[in-house]
C-alpha positions as semicolon CSV with decimal commas, in nm:
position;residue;x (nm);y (nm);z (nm)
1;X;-1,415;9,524;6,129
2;X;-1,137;9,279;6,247
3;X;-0,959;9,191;5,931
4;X;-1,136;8,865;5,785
5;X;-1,410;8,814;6,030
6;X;-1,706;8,841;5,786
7;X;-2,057;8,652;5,812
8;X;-2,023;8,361;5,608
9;X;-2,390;8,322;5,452
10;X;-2,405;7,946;5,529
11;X;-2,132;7,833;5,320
12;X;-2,132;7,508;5,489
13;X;-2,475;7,421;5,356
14;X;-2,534;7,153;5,155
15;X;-2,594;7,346;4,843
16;X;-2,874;7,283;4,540
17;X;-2,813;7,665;4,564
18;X;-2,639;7,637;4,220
19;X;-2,622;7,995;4,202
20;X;-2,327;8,194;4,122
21;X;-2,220;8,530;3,980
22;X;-2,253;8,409;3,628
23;X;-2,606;8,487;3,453
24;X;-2,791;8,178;3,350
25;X;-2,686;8,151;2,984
26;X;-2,461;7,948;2,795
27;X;-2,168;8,085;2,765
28;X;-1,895;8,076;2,464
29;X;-1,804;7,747;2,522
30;X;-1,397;7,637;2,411
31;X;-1,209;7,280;2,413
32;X;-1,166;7,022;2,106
33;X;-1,511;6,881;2,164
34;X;-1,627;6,753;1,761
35;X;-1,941;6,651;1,886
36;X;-2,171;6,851;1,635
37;X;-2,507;6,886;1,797
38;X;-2,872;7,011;1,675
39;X;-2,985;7,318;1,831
40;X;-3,250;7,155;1,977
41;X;-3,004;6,878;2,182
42;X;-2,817;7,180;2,298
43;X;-3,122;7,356;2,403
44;X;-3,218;7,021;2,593
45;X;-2,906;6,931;2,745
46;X;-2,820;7,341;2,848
47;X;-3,159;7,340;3,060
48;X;-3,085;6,988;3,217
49;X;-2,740;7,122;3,329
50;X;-2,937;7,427;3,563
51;X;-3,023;7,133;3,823
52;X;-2,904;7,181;4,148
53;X;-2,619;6,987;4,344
54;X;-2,447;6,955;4,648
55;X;-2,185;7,270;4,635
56;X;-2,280;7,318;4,284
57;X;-2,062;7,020;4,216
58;X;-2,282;6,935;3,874
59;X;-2,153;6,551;3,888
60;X;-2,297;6,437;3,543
61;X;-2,185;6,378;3,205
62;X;-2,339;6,273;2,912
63;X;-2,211;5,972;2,663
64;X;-2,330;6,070;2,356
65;X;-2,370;5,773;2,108
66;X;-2,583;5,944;1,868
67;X;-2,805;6,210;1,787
68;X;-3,106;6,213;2,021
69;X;-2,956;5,888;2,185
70;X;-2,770;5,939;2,545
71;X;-2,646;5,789;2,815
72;X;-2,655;5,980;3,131
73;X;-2,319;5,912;3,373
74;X;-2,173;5,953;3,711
75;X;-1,870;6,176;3,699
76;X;-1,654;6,020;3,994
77;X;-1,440;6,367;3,983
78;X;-1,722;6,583;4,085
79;X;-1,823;6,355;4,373
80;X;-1,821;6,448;4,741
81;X;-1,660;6,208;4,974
82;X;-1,651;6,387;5,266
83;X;-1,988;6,424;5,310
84;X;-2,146;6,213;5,049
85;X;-1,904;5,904;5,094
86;X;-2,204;5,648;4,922
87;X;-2,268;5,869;4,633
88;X;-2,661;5,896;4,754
89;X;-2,652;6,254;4,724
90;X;-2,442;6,217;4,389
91;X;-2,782;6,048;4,223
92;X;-3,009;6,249;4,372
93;X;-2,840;6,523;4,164
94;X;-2,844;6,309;3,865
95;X;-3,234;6,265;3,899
96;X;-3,295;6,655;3,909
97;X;-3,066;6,654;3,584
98;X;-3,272;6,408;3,400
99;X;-3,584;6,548;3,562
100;X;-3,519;6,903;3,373
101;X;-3,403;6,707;3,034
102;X;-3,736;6,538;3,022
103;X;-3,933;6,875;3,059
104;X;-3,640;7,007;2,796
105;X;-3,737;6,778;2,569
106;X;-4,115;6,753;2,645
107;X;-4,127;7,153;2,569
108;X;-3,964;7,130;2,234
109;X;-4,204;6,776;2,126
110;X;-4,007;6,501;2,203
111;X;-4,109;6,199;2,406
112;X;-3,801;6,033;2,634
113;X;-3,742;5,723;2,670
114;X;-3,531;5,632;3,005
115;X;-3,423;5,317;3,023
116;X;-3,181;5,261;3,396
117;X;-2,813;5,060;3,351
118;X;-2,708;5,119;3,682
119;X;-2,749;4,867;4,002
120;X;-2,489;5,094;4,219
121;X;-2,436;5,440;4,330
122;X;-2,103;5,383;4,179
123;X;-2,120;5,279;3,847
124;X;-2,059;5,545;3,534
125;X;-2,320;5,474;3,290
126;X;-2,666;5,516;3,508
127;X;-2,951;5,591;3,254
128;X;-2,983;5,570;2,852
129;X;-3,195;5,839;2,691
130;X;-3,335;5,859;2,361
131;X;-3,557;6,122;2,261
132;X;-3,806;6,113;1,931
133;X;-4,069;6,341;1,853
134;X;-4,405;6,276;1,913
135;X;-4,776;6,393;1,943
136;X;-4,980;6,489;2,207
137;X;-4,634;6,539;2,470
138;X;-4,703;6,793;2,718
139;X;-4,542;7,126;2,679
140;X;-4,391;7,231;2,970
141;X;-4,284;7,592;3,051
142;X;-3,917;7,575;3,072
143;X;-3,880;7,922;3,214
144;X;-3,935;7,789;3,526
145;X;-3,636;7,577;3,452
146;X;-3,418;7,881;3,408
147;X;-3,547;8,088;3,707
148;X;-3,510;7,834;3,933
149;X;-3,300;7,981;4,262
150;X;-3,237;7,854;4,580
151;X;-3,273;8,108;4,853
152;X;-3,126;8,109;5,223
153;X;-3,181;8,480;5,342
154;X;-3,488;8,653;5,441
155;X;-3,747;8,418;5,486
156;X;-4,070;8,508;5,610
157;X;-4,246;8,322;5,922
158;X;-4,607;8,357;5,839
159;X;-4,759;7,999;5,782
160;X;-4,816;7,825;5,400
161;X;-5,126;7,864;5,307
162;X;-5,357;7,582;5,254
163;X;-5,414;7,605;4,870
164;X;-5,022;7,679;4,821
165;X;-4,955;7,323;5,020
166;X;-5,227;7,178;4,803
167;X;-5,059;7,328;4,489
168;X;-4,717;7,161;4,591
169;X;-4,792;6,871;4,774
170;X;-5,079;6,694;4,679
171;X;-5,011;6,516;4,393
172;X;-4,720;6,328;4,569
173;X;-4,810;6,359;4,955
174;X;-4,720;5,995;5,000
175;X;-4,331;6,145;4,964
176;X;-4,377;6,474;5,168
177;X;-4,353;6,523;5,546
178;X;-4,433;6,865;5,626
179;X;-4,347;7,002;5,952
180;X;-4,471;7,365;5,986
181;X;-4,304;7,588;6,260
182;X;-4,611;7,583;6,559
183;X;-4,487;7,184;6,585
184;X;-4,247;7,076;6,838
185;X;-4,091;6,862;6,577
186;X;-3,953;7,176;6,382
187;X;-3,751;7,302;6,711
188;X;-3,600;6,962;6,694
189;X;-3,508;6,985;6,364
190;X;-3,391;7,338;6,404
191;X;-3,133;7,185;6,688
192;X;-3,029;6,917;6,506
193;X;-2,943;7,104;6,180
194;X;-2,701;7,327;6,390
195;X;-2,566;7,041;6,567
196;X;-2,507;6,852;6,231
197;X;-2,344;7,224;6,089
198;X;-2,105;7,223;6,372
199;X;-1,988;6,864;6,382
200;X;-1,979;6,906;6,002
201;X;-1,774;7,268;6,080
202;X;-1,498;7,126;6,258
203;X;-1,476;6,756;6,041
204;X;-1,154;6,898;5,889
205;X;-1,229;6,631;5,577
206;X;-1,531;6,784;5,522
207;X;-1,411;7,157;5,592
208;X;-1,177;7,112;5,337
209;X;-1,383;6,940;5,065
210;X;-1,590;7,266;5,071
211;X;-1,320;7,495;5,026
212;X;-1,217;7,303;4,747
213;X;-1,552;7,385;4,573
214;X;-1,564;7,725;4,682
215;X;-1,491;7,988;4,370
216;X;-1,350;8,337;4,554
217;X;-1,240;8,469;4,274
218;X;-1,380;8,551;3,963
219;X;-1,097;8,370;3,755
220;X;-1,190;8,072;3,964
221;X;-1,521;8,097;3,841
222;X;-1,405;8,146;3,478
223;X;-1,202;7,848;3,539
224;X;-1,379;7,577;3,716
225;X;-1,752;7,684;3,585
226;X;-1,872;7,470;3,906
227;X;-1,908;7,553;4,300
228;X;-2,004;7,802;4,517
229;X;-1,941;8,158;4,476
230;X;-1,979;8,480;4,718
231;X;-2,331;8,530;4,503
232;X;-2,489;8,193;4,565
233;X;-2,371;8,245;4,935
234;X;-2,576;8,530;4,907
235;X;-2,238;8,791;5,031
236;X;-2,292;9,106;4,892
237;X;-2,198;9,447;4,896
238;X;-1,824;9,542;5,049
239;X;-1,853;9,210;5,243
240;X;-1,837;9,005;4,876
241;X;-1,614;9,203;4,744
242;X;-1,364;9,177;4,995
243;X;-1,415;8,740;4,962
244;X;-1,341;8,765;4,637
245;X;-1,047;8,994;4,679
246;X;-0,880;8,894;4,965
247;X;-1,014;8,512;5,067
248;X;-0,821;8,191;4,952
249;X;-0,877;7,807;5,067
250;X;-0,689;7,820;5,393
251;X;-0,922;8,078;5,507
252;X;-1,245;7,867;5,497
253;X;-1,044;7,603;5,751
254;X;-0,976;7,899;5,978
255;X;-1,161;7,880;6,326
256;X;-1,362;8,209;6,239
257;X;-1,449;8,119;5,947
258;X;-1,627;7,818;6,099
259;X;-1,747;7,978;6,392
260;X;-1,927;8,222;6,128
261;X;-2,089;7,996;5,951
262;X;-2,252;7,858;6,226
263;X;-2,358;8,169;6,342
264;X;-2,483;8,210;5,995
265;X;-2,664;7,847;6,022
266;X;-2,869;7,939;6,377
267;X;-3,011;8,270;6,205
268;X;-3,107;8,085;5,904
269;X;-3,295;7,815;6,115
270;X;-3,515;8,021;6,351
271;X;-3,652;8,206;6,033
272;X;-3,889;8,001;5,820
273;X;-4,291;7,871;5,759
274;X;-4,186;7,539;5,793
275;X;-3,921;7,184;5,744
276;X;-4,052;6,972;5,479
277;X;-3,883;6,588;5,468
278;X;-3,869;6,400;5,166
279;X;-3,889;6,060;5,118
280;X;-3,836;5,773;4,911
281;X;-3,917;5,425;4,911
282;X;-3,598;5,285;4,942
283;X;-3,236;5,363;4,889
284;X;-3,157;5,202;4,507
285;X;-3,038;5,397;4,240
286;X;-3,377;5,405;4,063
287;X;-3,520;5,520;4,420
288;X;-3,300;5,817;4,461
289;X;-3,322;5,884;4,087
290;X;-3,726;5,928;4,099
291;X;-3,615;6,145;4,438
292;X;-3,428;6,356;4,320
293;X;-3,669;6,378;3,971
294;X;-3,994;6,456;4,247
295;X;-3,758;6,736;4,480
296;X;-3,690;6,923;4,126
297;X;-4,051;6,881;4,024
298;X;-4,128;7,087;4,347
299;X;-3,859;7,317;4,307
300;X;-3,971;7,422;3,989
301;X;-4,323;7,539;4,116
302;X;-4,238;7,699;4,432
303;X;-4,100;8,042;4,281
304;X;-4,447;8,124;4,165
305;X;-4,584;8,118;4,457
306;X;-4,296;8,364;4,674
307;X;-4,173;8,042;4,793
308;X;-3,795;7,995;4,875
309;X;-3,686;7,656;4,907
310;X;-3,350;7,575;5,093
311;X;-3,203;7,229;5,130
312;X;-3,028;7,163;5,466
313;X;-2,921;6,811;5,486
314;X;-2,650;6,808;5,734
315;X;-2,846;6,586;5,947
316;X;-2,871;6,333;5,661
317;X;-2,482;6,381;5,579
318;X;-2,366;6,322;5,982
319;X;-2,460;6,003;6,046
320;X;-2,427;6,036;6,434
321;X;-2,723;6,301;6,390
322;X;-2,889;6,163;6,133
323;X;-2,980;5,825;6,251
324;X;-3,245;5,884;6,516
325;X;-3,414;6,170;6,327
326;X;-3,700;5,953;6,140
327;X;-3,714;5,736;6,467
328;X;-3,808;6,080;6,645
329;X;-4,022;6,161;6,326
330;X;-4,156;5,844;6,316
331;X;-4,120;5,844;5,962
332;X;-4,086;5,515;5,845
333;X;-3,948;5,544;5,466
334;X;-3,551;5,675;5,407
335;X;-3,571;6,038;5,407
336;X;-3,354;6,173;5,153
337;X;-3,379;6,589;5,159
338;X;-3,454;6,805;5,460
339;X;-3,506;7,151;5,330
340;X;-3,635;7,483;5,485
341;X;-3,933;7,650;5,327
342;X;-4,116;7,994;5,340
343;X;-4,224;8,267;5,182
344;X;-3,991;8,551;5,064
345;X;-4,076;8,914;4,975
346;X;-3,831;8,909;4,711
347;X;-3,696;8,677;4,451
348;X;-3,419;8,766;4,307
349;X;-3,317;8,682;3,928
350;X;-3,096;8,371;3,924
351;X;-2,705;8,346;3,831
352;X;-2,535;8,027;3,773
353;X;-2,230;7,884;3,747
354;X;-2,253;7,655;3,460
355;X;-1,999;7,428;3,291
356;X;-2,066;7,493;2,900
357;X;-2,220;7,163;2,725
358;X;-1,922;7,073;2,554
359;X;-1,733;7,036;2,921
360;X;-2,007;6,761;2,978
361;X;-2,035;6,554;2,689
362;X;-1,804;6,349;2,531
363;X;-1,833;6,052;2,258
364;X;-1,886;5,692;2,342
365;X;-1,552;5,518;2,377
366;X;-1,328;5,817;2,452
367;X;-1,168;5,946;2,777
C-alpha cells in the first residue's frame, strides 16, 4: 500500500447518495430555535429532509409562518457553483424534498396544498405549503421514505425485467428514456460519463467544491450534519478507516486522488442493467420542481424490487459533454438526471447525514 493511494468509491459523483455514517433518525437536535412544533410537523418535515442532493448538500429551508403553514426556500449557502452554477440541480433537490413532505403528510391525513412563488432558480421563497386534514387522502407507506439508499457498488448486469419496468415506468413513460445495456447508446453514455468525470476531475473549481462537502472525520460529520462521508462513498473496512483518520481537504485535490476516482468511475460504468434519462418539459422552476418530485417518486419504489439506483450527471454538469448528448439520443425534451440502474444482491440498511429540523427552519422575518 503506497501511503494514501486508496480507491476512492466515486467521490466525484454527483451524489443523491445522501448516505452517511449516521443512522437515519433524528438526532438530539441543539441551537436557540423557539419554534414549538406538533409532533406531527416534525414527523413531516424529518421525512422530507431524507431527500437526496447533489453531495448531500440538503439546500432547503423552511419559513415557518404558522402551524401547518410553510414556505419552502432556497438556501443560497448550500448551493453548488462549481458544478451547478444555474441552481437547476439546486431545485431539482427541492422537488424531491417537497415530494417526500407530501407523502409525509398524506401518511399521517393531511391534504397539501402547494402553491409556487418562485419565477427563478434564484429566488429564496420557492413554494408555500399548508397542510389540513382531510378524508379520503391516500396513505402512503413512509418506510420507503426512510429506507431509501442510493447504491454505486455491485450492480448486477442481468437485464430489468419486463413487469419491474412496467412497475416503474409506466405511469410516467412520457418522462423516461430507458437505455438498457445490449444498445449502442449505453456504450456512449458509458464514454461520456468518464469523459465528463475526468474533465470534472481536474476542473480545480469543481475539485475543490467537493472537498469542501466531503466529511472525513467523524467530528466533521457531528459538525456540518451535511455531505459526503467514507460510508455514502461506500469505503469500508481498513480503507475507511484510514479516510477518516488520516485524509483532510488538500488530499481530495491531490493528482491520485483524482486519478482514483476515475478509476473508480470506469468500474462503476461497465457494471449495470441499464442508463435511464429523465426528462422534463422544460427548464422553469415549476418544471424541475415536478422533476425532481417524479425522480423521488421512482426512487422510492425501486428498493423493493433489488433495484439500485445511481445518479451520474456529470454529462449534464460539463456543458462541453453535455450538449450533444440528447442530439445523439435524439431526445427532444431537457434531460435533467442520467442515472445508472440494476439489480443488486444486497441492499444494505441506509445511514444519513441529516441536519436536525431545527437547523432548517426558522420564523418568518428572521435571519
Amino acid at each position: 500500500m503506497t501511503g494514501r493511494a486508496f480507491l476512492i468509491g466515486g467521490i466525484a459523483l454527483y451524489s443523491t447518495s445522501s448516505e452517511g455514517s449516521m443512522k437515519r433518525i433524528e438526532k438530539k437536535e441543539r441551537g436557540g430555535n423557539s419554534i414549538i412544533l406538533t409532533e406531527d410537523e416534525r414527523q413531516i418535515l424529518f421525512l422530507a429532509s431524507l431527500a437526496p442532493s447533489g453531495h448531500n448538500a440538503q439546500p432547503w429551508f423552511i419559513n415557518y409562518v404558522k402551524p401547518y403553514h410553510w414556505i419552502i426556500c432556497n438556501d443560497s449557502k448550500n448551493w453548488l457553483p462549481a458544478v451547478d452554477p444555474l441552481q437547476r440541480e439546486t431545485i431539482l433537490s427541492i422537488g424531491a424534498f417537497i415530494q417526500n413532505l407530501e407523502y409525509a403528510a398524506n401518511s399521517l391525513g393531511y391534504a397539501v396544498e402547494c402553491s409556487a412563488t418562485a419565477l427563478t432558480n434564484q429566488e429564496e421563497n420557492l413554494i408555500t405549503i399548508m397542510l389540513h386534514k382531510a378524508r379520503g387522502v391516500p396513505v402512503y407507506n413512509t418506510e420507503r421514505i426512510e429506507r431509501r439508499r442510493t447504491l454505486r457498488s455491485n450492480y448486477l448486469s442481468t437485464p430489468l425485467q419486463s413487469d419491474d419496468k412496467l412497475f416503474l415506468f409506466n405511469k410516467e413513460k412520457d418522462f423516461f428514456h430507458f437505455v438498457p445495456n445490449d444498445s449502442i447508446y449505453y456504450s456512449y453514455l458509458n464514454e461520456q460519463t468518464i469523459n465528463a468525470n475526468t474533465t470534472q476531475a481536474y476542473r480545480d473549481e469543481a475539485q475543490r467544491e467537493l472537498a469542501n462537502w466531503i466529511r472525513f472525520s467523524l467530528n466533521d460529520e457531528e459538525k456540518y450534519r451535511t455531505g459526503l462521508t467514507t460510508d455514502s462513498m461506500e469505503i469500508e473496512g481498513v480503507a475507511g478507516w484510514f479516510l477518516k483518520h488520516f485524509y483532510g481537504k488538500e488530499d481530495v485535490m491531490k493528482n491520485s486522488f483524482r486519478e482514483r476516482t476515475i478509476e473508480s468511475v470506469r468500474k462503476q460504468v461497465l457494471a449495470s442493467a441499464a442508463w435511464l434519462l429523465i426528462t422534463s418539459r422544460g427548464n422553469s422552476v415549476t418544471d424541475l420542481i415536478e422533476t425532481g418530485k417524479r425522480m423521488e417518486r421512482l426512487f422510492l419504489k425501486v428498493r423493493e424490487r433489488g433495484i439500485a439506483m445511481h445518479p451520474m450527471t456529470q454529462i449534464l454538469e460539463e456543458e462541453s459533454i453535455g450538449k450533444g448528448v440528447a442530439a445523439e439520443l435524439k431526445i427532444e425534451d431537457p434531460i435533467q438526471f442520467v442515472i445508472r440502474v440494476g439489480y443488486v444482491k444486497k441492499y444494505p440498511e441506509p445511514v444519513s447525514l441529516r441536519r436536525p429540523i431545527d437547523w432548517f427552519i426558522r420564523r418568518v422575518g428572521s435571519n
